[in-house]
C-alpha positions in Angstrom: 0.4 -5.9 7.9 1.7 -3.7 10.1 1.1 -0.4 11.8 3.7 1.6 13.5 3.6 4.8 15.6 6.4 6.9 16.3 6.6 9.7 18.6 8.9 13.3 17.0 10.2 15.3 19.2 9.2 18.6 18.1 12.4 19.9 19.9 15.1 18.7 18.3 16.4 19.7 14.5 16.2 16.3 13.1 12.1 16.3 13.1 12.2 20.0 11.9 14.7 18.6 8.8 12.0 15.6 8.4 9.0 17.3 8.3 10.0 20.5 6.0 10.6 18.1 3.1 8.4 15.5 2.1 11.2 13.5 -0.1 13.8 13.7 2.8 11.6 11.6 4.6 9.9 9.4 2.5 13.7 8.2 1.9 13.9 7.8 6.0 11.0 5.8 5.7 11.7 3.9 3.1 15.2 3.0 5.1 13.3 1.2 7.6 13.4 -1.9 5.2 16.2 -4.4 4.1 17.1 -3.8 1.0 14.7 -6.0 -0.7 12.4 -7.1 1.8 9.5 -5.6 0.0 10.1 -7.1 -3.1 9.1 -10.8 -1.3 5.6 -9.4 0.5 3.2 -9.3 -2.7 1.7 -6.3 -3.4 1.3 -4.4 -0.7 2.6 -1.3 0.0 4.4 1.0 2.3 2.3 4.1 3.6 2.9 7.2 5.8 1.3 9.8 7.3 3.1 12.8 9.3 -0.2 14.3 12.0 1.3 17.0 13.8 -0.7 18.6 16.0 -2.0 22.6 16.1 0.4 25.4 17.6 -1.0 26.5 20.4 -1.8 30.7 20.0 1.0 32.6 21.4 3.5 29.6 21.7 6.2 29.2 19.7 7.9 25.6 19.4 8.4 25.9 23.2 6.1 23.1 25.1 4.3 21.9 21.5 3.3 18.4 22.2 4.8 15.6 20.0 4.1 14.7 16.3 3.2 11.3 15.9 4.6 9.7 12.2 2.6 6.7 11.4 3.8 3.6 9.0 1.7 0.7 7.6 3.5 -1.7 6.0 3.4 -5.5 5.1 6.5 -6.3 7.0 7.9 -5.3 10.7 9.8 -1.9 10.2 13.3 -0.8 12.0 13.0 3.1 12.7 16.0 3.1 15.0 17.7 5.5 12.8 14.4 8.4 12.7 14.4 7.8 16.9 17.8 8.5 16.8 18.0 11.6 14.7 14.2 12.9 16.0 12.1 11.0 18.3 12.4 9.7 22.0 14.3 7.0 22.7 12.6 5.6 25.9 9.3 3.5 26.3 6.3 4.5 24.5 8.6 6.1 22.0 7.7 3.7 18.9 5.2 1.6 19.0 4.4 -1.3 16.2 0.9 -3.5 16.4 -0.1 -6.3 13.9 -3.0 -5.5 12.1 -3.9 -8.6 10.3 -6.4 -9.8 13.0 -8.3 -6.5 13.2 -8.1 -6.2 9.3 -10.2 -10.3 9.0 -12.8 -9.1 11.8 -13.6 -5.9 10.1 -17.5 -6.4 9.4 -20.5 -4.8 7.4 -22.4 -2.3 9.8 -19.0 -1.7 12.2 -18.4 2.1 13.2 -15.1 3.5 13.2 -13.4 7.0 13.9 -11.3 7.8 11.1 -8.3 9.9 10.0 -6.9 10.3 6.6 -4.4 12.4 4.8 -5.2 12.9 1.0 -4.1 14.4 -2.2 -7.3 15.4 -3.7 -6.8 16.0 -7.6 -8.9 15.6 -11.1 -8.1 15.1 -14.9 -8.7 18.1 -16.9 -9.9 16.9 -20.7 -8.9 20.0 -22.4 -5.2 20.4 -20.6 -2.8 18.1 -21.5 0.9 17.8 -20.1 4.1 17.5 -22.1 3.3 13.9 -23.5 -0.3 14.5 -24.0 -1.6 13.1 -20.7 -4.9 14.4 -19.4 -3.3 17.7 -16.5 -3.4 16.3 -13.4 -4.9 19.3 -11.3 -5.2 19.5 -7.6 -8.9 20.7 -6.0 -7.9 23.3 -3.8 -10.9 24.2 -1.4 -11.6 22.7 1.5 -15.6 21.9 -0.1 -13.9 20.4 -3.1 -11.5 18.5 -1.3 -14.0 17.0 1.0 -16.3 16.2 -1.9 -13.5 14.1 -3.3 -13.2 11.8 -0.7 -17.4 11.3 -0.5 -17.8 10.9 -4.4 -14.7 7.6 -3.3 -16.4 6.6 -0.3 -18.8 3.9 -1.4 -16.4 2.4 -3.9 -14.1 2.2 -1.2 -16.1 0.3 1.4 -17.8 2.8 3.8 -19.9 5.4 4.5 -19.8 8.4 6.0 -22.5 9.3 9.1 -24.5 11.9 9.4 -25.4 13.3 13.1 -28.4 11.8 13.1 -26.9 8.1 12.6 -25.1 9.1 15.7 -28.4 10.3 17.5 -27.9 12.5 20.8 -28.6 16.4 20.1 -29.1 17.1 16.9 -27.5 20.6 15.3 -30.0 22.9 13.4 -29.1 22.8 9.7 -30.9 25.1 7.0 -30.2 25.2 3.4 -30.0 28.3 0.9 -33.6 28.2 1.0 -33.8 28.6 4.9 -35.2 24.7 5.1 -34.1 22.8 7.4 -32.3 19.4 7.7 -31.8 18.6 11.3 -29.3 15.7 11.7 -28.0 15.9 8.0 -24.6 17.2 9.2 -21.9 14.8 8.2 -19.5 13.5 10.8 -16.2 14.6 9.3 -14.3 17.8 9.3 -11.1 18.9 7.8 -8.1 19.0 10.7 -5.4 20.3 8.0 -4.8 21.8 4.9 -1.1 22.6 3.3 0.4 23.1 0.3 4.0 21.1 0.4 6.5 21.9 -1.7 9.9 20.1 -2.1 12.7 18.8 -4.9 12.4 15.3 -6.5 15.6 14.6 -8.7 15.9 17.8 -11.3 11.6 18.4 -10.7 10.1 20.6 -8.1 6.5 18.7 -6.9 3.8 20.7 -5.5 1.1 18.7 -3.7 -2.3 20.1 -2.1 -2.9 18.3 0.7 -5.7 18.0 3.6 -6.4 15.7 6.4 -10.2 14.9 7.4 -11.6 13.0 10.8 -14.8 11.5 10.9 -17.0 8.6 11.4 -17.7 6.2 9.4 -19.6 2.7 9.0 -18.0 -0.4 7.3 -20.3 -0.8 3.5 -17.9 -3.4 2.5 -15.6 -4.9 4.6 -13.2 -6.4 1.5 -12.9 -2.7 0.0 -12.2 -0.9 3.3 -9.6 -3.8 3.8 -8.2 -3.0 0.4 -8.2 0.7 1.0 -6.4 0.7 4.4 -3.7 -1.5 3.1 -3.4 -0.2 -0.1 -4.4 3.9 0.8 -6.1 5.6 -1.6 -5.4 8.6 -3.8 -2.4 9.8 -5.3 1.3 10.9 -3.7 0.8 7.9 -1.5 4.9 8.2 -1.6 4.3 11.5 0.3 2.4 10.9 3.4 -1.1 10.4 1.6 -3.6 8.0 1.2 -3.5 6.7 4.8 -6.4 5.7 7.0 -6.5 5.0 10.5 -9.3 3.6 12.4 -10.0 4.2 16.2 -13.1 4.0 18.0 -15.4 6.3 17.2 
């Protein structure tokens, strides 16, 4: 596996044209390959994940810092053609790193910083679609969407910490009832929310979307393996399901 980080240049058109549509890129991704490279590499899969950073207040696009577009993916990729069109092409530009030793020393009881980008949805029994399909329905607060990704946490090899795992100074918590629960607050916050619209063939596709940074500790070291190179979620297509580790 592979993990590739490329730097956009937030002043050119080309990242602007990227970004805005979530199709239009995927396809520039997805051009990265051979034509059927990926159909020789087993099952895993291509992922993505676009983290641009805040605008500063009172700033317009003037001086914003780069958006960095990462890529995991079982083979090697060629991104010459996105550099070209939106990122830098000088040293530090693009950078790819190997992943399959730190995937086979991951280990029950490792902390990790984390970043992922999801698409938080549920099954609704008493709305079906056109062919009688349980609706797929998106959650659209940020306290559902964060409860999403704790109810797939376990299943998916980790945990998330609380402060008090961390130790240091603890925050004062209280509860509705005014009790408190000093060193309950969980280490992960949501960076980004959006709503992305864009065109897919003759359909228009509407995805909720939110991006969460934390820390976590390793429950199961074969399911967090499976869930960075496989993502989790839905829209995985679209930039989701991607999780980054750093140190914490």
């Amino acid at each position: 596996m592979y993990l590739t980080r490329i730097y956009l240049n937030p002043q050119r058109r080309g990242t602007w044209r990227l970004a805005r549509n979530r199709q239009v890129l995927h396809a520039a991704i997805m051009n990265c390959f051979p034509p059927g490279v990926l159909d020789q590499v087993g099952t895993s899969r291509v992922l993505w994940r676009l983290d641009r950073p805040p605008r500063p207040l009172g700033r317009g696009r003037e001086g914003s810092p780069s958006w960095s577009l990462y890529i995991s993916s079982p083979v090697s990729p060629d991104p010459s053609h996105i550099v070209e069109e939106a990122g830098y092409a000088t040293e530090g530009g693009v950078l790819v790193r190997e992943l399959d030793g730190f995937l086979d020393r991951l280990e029950v009881g490792q902390r990790w910083g984390f970043r992922v980008c999801v698409n938080p949805t549920f099954r609704m029994a008493n709305q079906r679609d056109t062919k009688g399909r349980k609706k797929i329905l998106a959650h659209v607060t940020q306290d559902q969407q964060l409860q999403w990704l704790l109810d797939r946490a376990e299943q998916h090899g980790f945990a998330v910490l609380k402060s008090l795992d961390l130790g240091g100074d603890l925050p004062i918590l209280e509860d509705d009832n005014g009790l408190r629960h000093d060193g309950e607050t969980l280490m992960v916050q949501g960076i980004e929310r959006s709503i992305e619209e864009f065109r897919r063939q003759d359909s228009r596709v509407t995805l909720s979307i939110a991006t969460f940074d934390g820390v976590l500790e390793v429950t199961d070291s074969q399911a967090l393996r499976h869930l960075l190179v496989n993502g989790i979620g839905r829209a995985k297509a679209y930039g989701c399901g991607l999780m980054t580790l750093s140190r914490p």
